[in-house]
N, C-alpha and C positions, 0 to 999 in steps of 0.2 A: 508674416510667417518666416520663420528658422531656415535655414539652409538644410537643417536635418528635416524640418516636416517637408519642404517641401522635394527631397529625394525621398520619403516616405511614400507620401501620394502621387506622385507618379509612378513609383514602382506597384502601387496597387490599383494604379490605376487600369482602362482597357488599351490603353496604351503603351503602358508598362514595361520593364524587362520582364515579368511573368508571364503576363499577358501573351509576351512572343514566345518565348521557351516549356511554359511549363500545358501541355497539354489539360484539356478542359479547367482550365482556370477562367473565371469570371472573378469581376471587380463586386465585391458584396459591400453595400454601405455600413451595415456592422460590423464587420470587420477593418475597413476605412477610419471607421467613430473611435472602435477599438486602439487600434495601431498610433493614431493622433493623440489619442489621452496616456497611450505609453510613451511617446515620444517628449511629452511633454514633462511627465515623471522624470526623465531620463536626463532632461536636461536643468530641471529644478530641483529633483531630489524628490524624497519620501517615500510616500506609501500608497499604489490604487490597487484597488479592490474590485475585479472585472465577473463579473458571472455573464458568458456569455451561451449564448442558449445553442444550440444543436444544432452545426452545419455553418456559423458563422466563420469558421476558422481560425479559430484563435491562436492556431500554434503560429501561424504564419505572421499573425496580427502581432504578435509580442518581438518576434523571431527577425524579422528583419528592420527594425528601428534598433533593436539590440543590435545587428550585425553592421547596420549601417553607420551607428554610432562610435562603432570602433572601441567602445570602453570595454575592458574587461569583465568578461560576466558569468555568473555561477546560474545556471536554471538545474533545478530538482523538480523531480518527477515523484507519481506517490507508487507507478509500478515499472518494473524493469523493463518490463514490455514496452511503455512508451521512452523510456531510455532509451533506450537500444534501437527504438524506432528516430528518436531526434536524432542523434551521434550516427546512426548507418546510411537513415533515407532524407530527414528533414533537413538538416544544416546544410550534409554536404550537395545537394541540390541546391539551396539557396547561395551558399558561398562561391558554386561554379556562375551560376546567372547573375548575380552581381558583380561577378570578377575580384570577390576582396582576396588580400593576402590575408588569411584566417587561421590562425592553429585550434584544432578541436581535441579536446580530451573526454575519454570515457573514464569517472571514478563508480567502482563499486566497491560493496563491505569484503573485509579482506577472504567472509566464506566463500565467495566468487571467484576467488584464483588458483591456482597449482598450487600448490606446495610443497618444493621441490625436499623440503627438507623430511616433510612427513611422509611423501612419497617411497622416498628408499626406505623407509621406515614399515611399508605397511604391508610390504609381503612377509614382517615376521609377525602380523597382529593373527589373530584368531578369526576375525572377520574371514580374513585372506583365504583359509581352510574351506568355506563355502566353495557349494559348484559355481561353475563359472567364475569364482574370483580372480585366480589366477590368469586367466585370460583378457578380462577384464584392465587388469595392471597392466599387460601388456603392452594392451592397445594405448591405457596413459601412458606410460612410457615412453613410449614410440611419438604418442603427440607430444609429449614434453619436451624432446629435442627438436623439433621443427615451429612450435608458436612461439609468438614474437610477444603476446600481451601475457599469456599464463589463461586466460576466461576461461572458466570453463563451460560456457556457453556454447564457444565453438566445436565442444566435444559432442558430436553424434551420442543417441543412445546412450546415453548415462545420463537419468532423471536425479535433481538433486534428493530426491527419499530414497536413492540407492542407497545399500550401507556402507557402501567405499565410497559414497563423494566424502564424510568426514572424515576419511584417513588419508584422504589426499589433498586437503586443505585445511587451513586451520582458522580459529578462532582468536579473539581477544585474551581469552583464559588461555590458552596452548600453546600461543603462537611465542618463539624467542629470541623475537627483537634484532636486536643487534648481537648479542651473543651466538646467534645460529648460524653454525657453519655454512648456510647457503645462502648468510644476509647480500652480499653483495649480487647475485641473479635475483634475489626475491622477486617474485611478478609484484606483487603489492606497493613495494618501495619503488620499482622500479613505472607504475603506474600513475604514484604520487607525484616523481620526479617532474613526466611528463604533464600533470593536472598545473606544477607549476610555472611549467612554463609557457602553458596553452595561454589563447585569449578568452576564449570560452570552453568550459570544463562541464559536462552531463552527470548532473548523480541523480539521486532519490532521497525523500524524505527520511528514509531508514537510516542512511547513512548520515545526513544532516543532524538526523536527532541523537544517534547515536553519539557523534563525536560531541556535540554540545554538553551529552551524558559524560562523558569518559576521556574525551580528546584522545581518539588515539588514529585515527582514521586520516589525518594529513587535511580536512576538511578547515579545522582551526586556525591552520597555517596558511591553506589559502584566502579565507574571507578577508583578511585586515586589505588584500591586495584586489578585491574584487567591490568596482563601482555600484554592479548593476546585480541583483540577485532578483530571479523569477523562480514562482512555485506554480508550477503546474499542477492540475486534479491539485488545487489546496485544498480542496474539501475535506478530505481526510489529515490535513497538519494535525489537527489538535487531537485525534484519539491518538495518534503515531507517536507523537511528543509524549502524552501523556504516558504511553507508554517505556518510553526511552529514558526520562525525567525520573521518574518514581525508584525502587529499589524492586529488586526480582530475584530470589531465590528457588532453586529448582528440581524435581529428582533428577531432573535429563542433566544437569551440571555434574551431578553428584554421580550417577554414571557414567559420564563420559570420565570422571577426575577418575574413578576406579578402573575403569577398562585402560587409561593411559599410563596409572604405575604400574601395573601388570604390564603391560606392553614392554614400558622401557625399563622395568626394574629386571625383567627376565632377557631383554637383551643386554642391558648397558652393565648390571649389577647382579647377575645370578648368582646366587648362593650367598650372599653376605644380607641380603634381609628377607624375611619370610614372605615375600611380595603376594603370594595366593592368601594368605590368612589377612592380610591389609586389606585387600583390594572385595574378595568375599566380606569381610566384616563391615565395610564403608557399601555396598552393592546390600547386604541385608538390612543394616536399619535403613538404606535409602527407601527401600521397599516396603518394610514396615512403616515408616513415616509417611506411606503412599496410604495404604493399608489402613493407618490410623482415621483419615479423612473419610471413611463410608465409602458402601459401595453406591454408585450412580449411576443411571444409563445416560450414554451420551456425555457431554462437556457441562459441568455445572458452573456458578458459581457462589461460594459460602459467605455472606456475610461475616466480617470478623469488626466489630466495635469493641470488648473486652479484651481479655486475655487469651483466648483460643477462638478459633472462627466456631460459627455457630451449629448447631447438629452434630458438632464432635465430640464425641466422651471424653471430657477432660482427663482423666487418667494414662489412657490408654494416647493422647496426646503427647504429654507432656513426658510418659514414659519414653516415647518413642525416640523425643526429640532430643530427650537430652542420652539415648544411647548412640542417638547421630554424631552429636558432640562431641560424646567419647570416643568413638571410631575415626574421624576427624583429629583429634587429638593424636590418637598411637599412630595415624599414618603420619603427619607432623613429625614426630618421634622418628620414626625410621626411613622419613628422608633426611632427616639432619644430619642421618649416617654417612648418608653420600654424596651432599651438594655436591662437596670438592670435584668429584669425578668427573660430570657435565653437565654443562646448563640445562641439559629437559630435566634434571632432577632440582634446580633450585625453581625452576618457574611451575615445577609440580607443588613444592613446596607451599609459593607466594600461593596460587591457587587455592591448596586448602586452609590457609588461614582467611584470606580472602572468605570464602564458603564459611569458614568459621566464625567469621565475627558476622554474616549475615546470620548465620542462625542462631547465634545470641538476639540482636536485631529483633526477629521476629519470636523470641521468646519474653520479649517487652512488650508493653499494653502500642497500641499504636498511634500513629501521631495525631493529635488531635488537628492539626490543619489539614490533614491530606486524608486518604482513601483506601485502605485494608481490607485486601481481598483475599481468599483462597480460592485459587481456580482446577476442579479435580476434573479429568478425564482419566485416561490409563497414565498419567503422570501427576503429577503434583506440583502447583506452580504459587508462590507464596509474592503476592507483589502490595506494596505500598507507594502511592502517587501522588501526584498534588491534581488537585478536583481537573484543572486546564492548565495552559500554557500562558496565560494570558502574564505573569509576572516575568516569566522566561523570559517571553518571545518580544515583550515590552520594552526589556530594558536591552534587547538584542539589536531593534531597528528603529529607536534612537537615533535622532540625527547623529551623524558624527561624520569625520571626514574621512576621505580615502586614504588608507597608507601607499607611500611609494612602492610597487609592487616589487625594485630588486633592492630595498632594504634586507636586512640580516632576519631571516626566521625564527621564529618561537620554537623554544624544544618540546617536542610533541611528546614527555614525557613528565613535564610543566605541571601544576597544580592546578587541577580543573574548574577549582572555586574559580579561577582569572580567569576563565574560557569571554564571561561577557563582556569583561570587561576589556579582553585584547579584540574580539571581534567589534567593539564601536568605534575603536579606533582611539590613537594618540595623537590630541592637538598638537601637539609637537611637531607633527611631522609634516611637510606640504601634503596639500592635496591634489595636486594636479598627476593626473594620469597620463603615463607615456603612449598607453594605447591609445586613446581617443583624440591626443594632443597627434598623433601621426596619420590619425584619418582623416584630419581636419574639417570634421564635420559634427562629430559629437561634442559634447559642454569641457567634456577634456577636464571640469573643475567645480568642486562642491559637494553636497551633501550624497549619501547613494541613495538611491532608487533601491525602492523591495515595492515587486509588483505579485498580484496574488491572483489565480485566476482558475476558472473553474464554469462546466454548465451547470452547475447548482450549488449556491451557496445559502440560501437563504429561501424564505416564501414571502417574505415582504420587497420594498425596494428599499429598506437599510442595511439590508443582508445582517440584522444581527445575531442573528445563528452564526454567521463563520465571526465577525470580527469581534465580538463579545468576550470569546474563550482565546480568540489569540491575540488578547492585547492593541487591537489596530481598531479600536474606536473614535483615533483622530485624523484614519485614511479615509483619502478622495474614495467613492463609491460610485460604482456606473452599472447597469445590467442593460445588456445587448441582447435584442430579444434573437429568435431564431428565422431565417430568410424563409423556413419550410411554410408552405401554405397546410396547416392542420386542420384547417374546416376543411378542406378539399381531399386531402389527402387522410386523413384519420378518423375513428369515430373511436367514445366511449358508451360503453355500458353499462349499467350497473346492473345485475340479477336481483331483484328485487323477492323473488320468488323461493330464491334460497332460505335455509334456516340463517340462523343468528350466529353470529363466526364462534362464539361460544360452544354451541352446540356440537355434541359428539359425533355425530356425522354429517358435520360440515365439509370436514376434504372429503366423503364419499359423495358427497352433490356435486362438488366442486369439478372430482373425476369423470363424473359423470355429464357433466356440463362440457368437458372438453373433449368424452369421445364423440359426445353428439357435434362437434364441432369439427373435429379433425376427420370425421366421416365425409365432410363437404369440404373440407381444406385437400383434404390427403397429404397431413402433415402441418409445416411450415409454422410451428408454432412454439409460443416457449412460456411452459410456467415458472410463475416465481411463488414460494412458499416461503414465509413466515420462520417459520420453526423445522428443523430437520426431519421433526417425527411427520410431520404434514407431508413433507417431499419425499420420501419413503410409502407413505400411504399412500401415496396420488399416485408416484411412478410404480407402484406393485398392481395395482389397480386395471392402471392403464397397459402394463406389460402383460397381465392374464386375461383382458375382459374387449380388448384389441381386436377386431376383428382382422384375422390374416391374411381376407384377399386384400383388404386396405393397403397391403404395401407399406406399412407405416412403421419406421422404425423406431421404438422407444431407447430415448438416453435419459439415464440416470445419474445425477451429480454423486461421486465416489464410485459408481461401478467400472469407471475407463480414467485417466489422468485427464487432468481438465484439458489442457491442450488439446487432446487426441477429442475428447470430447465437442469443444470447438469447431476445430476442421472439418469434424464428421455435419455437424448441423450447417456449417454452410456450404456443403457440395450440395444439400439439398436433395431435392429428388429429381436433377437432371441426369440423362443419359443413362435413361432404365431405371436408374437406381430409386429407393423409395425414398419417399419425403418422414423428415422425422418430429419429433416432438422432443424437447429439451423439458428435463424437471430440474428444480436446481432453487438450490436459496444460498444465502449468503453472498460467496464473492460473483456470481452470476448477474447480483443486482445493479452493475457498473461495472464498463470496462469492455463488456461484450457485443461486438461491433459487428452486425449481419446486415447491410443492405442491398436490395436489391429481393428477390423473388423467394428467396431460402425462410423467410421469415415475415408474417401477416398479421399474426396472431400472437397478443401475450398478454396471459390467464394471469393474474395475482389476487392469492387466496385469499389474504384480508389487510388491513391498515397495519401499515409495517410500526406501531408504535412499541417502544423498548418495552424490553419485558420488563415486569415491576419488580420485579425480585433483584435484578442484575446491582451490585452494592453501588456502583459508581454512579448509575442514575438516581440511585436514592438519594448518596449522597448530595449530588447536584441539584435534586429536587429542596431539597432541606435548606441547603443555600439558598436556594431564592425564594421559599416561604421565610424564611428568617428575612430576607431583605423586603418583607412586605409584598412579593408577588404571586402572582401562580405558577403555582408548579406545573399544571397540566398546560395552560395556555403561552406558558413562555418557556417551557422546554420539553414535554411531550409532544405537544402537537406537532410546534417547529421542528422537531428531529422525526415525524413522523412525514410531517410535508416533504419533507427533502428526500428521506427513503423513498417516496411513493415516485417523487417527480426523478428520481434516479432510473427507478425501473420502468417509469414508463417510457424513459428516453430510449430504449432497447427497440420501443419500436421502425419509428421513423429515423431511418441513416442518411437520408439525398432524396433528395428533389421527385426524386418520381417514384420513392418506394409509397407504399399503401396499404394500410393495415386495422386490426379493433386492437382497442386496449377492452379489457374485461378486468373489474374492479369486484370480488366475489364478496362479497363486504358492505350491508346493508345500511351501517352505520353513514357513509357516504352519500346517501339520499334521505336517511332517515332523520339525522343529528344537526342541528342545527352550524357541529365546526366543519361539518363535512364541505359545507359553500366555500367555509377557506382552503380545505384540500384542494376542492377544485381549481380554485381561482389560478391553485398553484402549479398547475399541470397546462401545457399548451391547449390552446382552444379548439377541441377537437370537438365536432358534432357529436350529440349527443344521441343515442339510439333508446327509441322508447317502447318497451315491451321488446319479450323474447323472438314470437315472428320477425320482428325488423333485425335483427339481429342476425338469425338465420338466413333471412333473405341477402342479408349484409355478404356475407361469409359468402354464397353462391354467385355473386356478382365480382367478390375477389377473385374466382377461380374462372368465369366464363364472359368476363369483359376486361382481361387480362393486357389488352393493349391500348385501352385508353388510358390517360395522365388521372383520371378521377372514377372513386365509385359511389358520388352521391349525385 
């Protein structure tokens, strides 16, 4: 055993520096198994693949072989929230208990910061005119001279759907560089600075994939110098990537590009171009080209294989698009009038050629290796992608060696096609690392570690659901199951008695299933819906048909900000207050953390498999009939297994919470893959017929202080 495993396992062990410092810590043996096969990554290089199940610990299990090791290290996260949770609460506890000298950096995308330049800028915009806005500025202003990072995280009360956070921060398209009279404060650069000279630096996927897209984020700059990279929640890398990878054309680009020549043409350049006829004419075909794509309820998305996506009246298409063109065009035109003046007018410029040649782009047939979508809701969002990341992210984590990390930087204004090829690194260069050569514990030398980790990545133990699409078909694989006892602690159900999830009044059974539930709860419960129109009909249901001495308060996902949302379901219904009942689909399915008493119960209406219309599963479907496989069995089901076993994880958080999972979805007992859904959900007792189920529910609520209720 290594000098690094064995200060690993003693620190997790029950003897531990944890052990004595960190209140209710316990030594869990997957997590031990965990922490041992990253240690060994760490100090041989390549690539594991950990899916570790609910309650093992994994931040900790990755986190302190990483810190102990001393090597330089990049971990991304897939939400800000556990960002902001590693950089605020996780590191800097672990760095005081093991006494390391550590530098930590927090990166996020440059919309995250002040912008001190667009700031002064934005009590002459239109926005500004709204009530409250002017107050609003104030209060930025006033924190603009006293923050040290620029976040606007730290800003109380201003949610980022305010319409001042984008006039007080900027973007990729807007943002001017080095040219901008307030480059030298920038928070953003001056962010970067610090990410390079950290030893461990916190981002997120968004921004990883972003810069891999564009290189503009300071991200590209640090990897060639960074050993050790971990992805936490990897389960979502490859829709993220594919997102970021692809090309994306958009109205909300196309208005913000209109609302900012107006801005600066009527402060910087008034009266020498007709700036309201620009910025109205480039604002009308954006609209019209919104217009053109049909009306929808809700977020669709349009198959596009030919020349225009599908259900659009080519005419009225193609009209539109090329009156965008030309609006585009004469704004072009009459900034050429003024580059000279100031830079917000040459990167308005770059901007709409930019916009311009995408929307030639997408008045071309599409690519035939990749995936053309139209995505309409009240905007219009035009994107082309490659099917996964798996050719990306392949040629990304490549062995290669460590660059010396105070070698000369890459100019982050560099041509992006190199982005792979500067992040594997130049044999040229030694590989030994200064960090970990001064801890004198870590490998200090050799290939880097990319470790990926996640409580769900797969429903087999190949996990090839996650490493399939991202290229790591040739990483070490481990799955850690979870310490919770779920025969003891959980039970499933399946309603056998419902209709068929088909059926038109399935979410009324469904609704109805859960008041007769939350009658005996009073509360404490959280459905997950499928489809938006489901979660609308369950929570309208349940907020009129509610009985109100029940004390039960209904939330509905969009009727409060999630957060507030959140908060509200786990005060629960202690200290008077009523116990509540959460409706919610999509991002509620992962990510939402309730243990303890707030939360017993959680309804899901039916088998979360992708909808068939959505073009990227089709397309992905088509791929692997073409390779001779099944479509349903090697990529429906798998991405349906993993949805179900995501939300059911919402139930059980620690050790002594206790609760039903309810599965409204007949298919699951009925169907012969439903045994593999199962297989792939914790082994929770199974409750048979509706009586046991009720009586379930009564025993959650009036044997409340035992560790079990079977």
């Amino acid at each position: 055993m290594s000098l690094l495993q064995q200060r690993v396992a003693e620190t997790l062990s029950n003897h531990g520096a944890l052990a004595h410092a960190v209140n209710g810590f316990q030594p869990r043996e997957g997590q031990t198994d965990m922490a041992m096969a990253v240690t060994q990554t760490l100090e041989q290089g390549g690539q594991l693949v950990v899916e570790a199940g609910t309650g093992v610990g994994k931040t900790y299990a990755y986190l302190v072989p990483v810190l102990l090791s001393g090597q330089r290290a990049l971990v991304s996260t897939a939400t800000k929230a556990l960002q902001d949770q590693l950089f605020s609460r996780d590191i800097p506890r672990l760095v005081e208990v093991l006494g390391l000298p550590i530098r930590v950096a927090l990166l996020k995308g440059r919309s995250n910061y002040l912008c001190l330049h667009r700031m002064q800028q934005a009590r002459h915009s239109a926005e500004s005119a709204q009530p409250g806005a002017q107050k609003a500025l104030a209060k930025i202003e006033t924190w603009s001279q006293s923050t040290r990072t620029g976040d606007m995280a730290e800003l109380t009360g201003l949610d980022e759907r305010s319409s001042l956070w984008p006039l007080v921060t900027s973007t990729r398209d807007n943002c001017l560089g080095s040219s901008c009279p307030s480059y030298r404060a920038c928070h953003v650069n001056l962010a970067r600075k610090e990410a390079m000279a950290s030893d461990v630096v916190v981002i997120n996927h968004h921004l990883f994939f972003a810069d891999m897209a564009v290189r503009e984020s300071g991200v590209a700059e640090l990897l060639p110098t960074v050993r050790v990279t971990v992805f936490d929640e990897a389960h979502q890398l490859n829709e993220i990537g594919v997102n970021f990878l692809g090309k994306q054309f958009s109205t909300v680009q196309l208005l913000e590009l209109s609302r900012d020549v107006l801005a600066t043409g009527l402060q910087l350049a008034r009266g020498l171009v007709d700036w309201h006829a620009l910025a109205d004419r480039l604002e009308k075909t954006s609209r019209d080209l919104r217009l053109s794509a049909g009306m929808h309820r809700g977020s669709v998305r349009l198959r596009w294989t030919e020349a225009i996506p599908e259900g659009v009246e080519a005419e009225d298409w193609t009209a539109a698009l090329a009156q965008l063109v030309q609006a585009l065009g004469q704004l072009q035109t009459g900034l050429e009038m003024v580059t000279e003046l100031a830079p917000d007018f040459q990167r308005l410029h770059e901007r709409a050629s930019e916009l311009a040649q995408k929307a030639h782009l997408f008045s071309q047939a599409p690519d035939p290796e990749g995936v053309r979508w139209a995505e309409v809701s009240a905007q219009l969002r035009l994107i082309e992608s490659p099917l996964d990341i798996a050719q990306a992210f392949s040629t990304l984590t490549r062995p290669a060696p460590v660059r010396l990390s105070n070698e000369a930087q890459p100019n982050s204004d560099s041509d992006p096609d190199s982005l792979e090829a500067l992040m594997a690194g130049d044999p040229r260069h030694g590989a030994e690392d200064p960090a970990g050569a001064a801890a004198g514990v870590g490998a200090g030398v050799g290939q880097r570690a990319w470790i990926f980790t996640s409580a769900t990545l797969g429903d087999e133990p190949s996990l090839r659901w996650f490493t399939e699409p991202c290229g790591l078909t040739s990483a070490q694989v481990m799955q850690v199951t979870s310490p919770f006892d779920y025969a003891q602690q959980a039970a499933l159900y399946v309603p056998e008695h419902l209709p068929k999830p088909g059926d038109p009044g399935h979410a009324g059974h469904v609704a109805q299933l859960v008041v007769e539930a939350v009658a005996l709860l009073g509360g404490r419960t959280l459905v997950l819906t499928t489809t938006l129109n489901a979660m609308r009909s369950i929570g309208e249901y349940l907020q009129t048909r509610l009985d109100p001495a029940a004390n039960v308060e209904v939330l509905v996902q969009g009727q409060s900000p999630k957060r507030r949302l959140m908060e509200r379901f786990r005060e629960g219904g202690g200290d008077g207050r009523a116990g509540c009942v959460l409706v919610a689909s999509a991002s509620f399915w992962e990510g939402f953390d309730v243990p303890g008493e707030a939360l017993q119960l959680v309804v899901i209406d039916k088998l979360p498999f992708p909808p068939p219309g959505d073009p990227l599963f089709e397309a992905r479907s088509q791929r692997i009939t073409r390779e001779g496989r099944s479509a349903f069995a090697d990529h429906a089901l798998p991405e349906a297994a993993v949805s179900l076993k995501q939300g059911a994880g919402r139930l059980i958080r620690s050790e002594t919470d206790r609760g039903v999972l309810v599965v409204c979805d007949t298919r699951l007992a009925t169907m012969s893959y439903g045994r593999r859904l199962v297989r792939g959900l914790p082994e929770m007792r199974r409750l048979n017929g509706h009586p046991e189920f009720l009586e379930t529910l009564r025993q959650l609520t009036t044997d409340a202080t035992k560790g079990s209720i079977f």
